[in-house]
C-alpha positions, 0 to 999 in steps of 0.5 A: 154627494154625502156633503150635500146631503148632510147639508140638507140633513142640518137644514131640516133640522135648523128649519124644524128647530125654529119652526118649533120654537115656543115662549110661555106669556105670563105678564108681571115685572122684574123681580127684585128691582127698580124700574120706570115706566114711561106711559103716554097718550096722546088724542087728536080729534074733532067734535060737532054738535048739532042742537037747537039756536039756543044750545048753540048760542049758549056755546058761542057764550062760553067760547066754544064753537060748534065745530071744535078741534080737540088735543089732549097730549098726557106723560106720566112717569112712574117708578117702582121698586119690587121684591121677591116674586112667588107663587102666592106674593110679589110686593112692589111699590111706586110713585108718580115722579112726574105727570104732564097735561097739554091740553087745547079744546078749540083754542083753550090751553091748559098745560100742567105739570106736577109729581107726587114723588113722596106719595107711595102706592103698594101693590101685590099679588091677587087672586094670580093678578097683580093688583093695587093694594094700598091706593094714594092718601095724601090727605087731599081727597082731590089729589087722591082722587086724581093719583088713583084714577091715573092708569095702572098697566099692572091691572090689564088682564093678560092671560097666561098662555103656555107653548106659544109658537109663530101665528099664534094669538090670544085676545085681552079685553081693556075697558075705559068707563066714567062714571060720572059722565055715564059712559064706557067702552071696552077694546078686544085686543088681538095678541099675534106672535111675530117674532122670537128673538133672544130673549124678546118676544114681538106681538102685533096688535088688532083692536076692535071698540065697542059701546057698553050696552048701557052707555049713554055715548056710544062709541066704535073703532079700531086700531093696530099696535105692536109689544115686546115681551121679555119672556125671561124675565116676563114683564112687556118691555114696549108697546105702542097702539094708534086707535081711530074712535067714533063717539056720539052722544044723542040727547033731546036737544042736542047731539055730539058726533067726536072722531079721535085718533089715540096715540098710546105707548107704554116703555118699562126702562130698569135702572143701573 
């Protein structure tokens, strides 16, 4: 009878324990060293567009189609190097090593690959957030345009979030804009806590897209992912989002009505 019930007893207390387990989210990379970051996006989609005889046959002029199929497929690989973190600095540094385009717009081909592996981009801490200190200068305004524009993961803004136990979320916002083109979007992110095991911490991902007001395309969607957040050392390991994206622009003579799927992923691999 007393075996049984210190059995119990050690279950309870095993069950409570784990229950109770908690992570601190902070997100920043390692300190003091050198890492890659593998990021890649991969859309697949299809667009019509609907317009008057003469839009349409100006389409057919240039080669296109007013049904068309769509593939972008983009790799970069970047690699950093970082110093001592504290309260007030973290300086890190990095370049692209290698940067991939595979690109097929209703038959049209396009593929690129380059790197700009002497050109070095400085980063610090600002206002609590890592941010872009010192931006690419090549001395080609197309080149540094282009290295500029690229993503930079560092410039998400993740919350810090204290105590988190099993169940628990919190929401991010990602904002995707073109100035040019006039248009912009933003995803609300749901962060759901899955799974705590040694030192890695697993998120499921919900994704809700949204039109900026003000955007002359408008675009709605939703998607599901999944992270891996290294809570010792606070920087995500691994993340992997599918968004499906309805977009439709409506001018006066024409209009486009897109549906994409984005294939997103993003893998932080520290070197030996």
């Amino acid at each position: 009878m007393k075996n049984i019930l210190l059995f119990i007893f050690i279950i309870s207390i095993y069950s409570f324990t784990y229950a109770q387990e908690t992570i601190n989210f902070e997100f920043s990379y390692p300190e003091n060293s050198n890492f890659i970051v593998e990021q890649h996006t991969d859309t697949f989609g299809t667009m019509k567009i609907t317009g008057t005889p003469k839009e349409i046959e100006g389409l057919k002029k240039v080669g296109y189609n007013s049904n068309r199929k769509l593939k972008y497929l983009m790799t970069f690989t970047s690699n950093y190097e970082t110093g001592k973190r504290t309260e007030e600095s973290f300086p890190f540094s990095f370049y692209y090593a290698n940067i991939a385009l595979d690109i097929d717009s209703d038959g049209k081909k396009q593929q690129k690959e380059t790197g700009f592996p002497s050109v070095i981009l400085k980063g610090n801490i600002i206002a609590g957030k890592p941010r872009l200190t010192q931006p690419a200068n090549t001395g080609s305004s197309e080149h540094d345009k282009f290295i500029n524009a690229l993503p930079k993961y560092f410039e998400i803004d993740f919350p810090k979030v204290s105590g988190m136990k099993i169940g628990d979320s919190f929401i991010t916002k990602r904002i995707t804009e073109n100035k040019s083109s006039e248009f912009s979007f933003f995803g609300d992110l749901k962060y759901t806590l899955t799974k705590i095991e040694g030192a890695l911490a697993y998120f499921s991902i919900e994704i809700i897209v949204k039109s900026d007001a003000n955007s002359h395309i408008k675009s709605s969607g939703k998607g599901k992912g999944e992270m891996i957040y290294n809570f010792k050392e606070k920087f995500i390991q691994f993340e992997k989002m599918t968004t499906t994206l309805d977009s439709e622009q409506d001018n006066k003579t024409f209009k486009i009505a897109a549906h994409n799927t984005i294939i997103s992923s993003y893998e932080l691999k520290i070197q030996k």
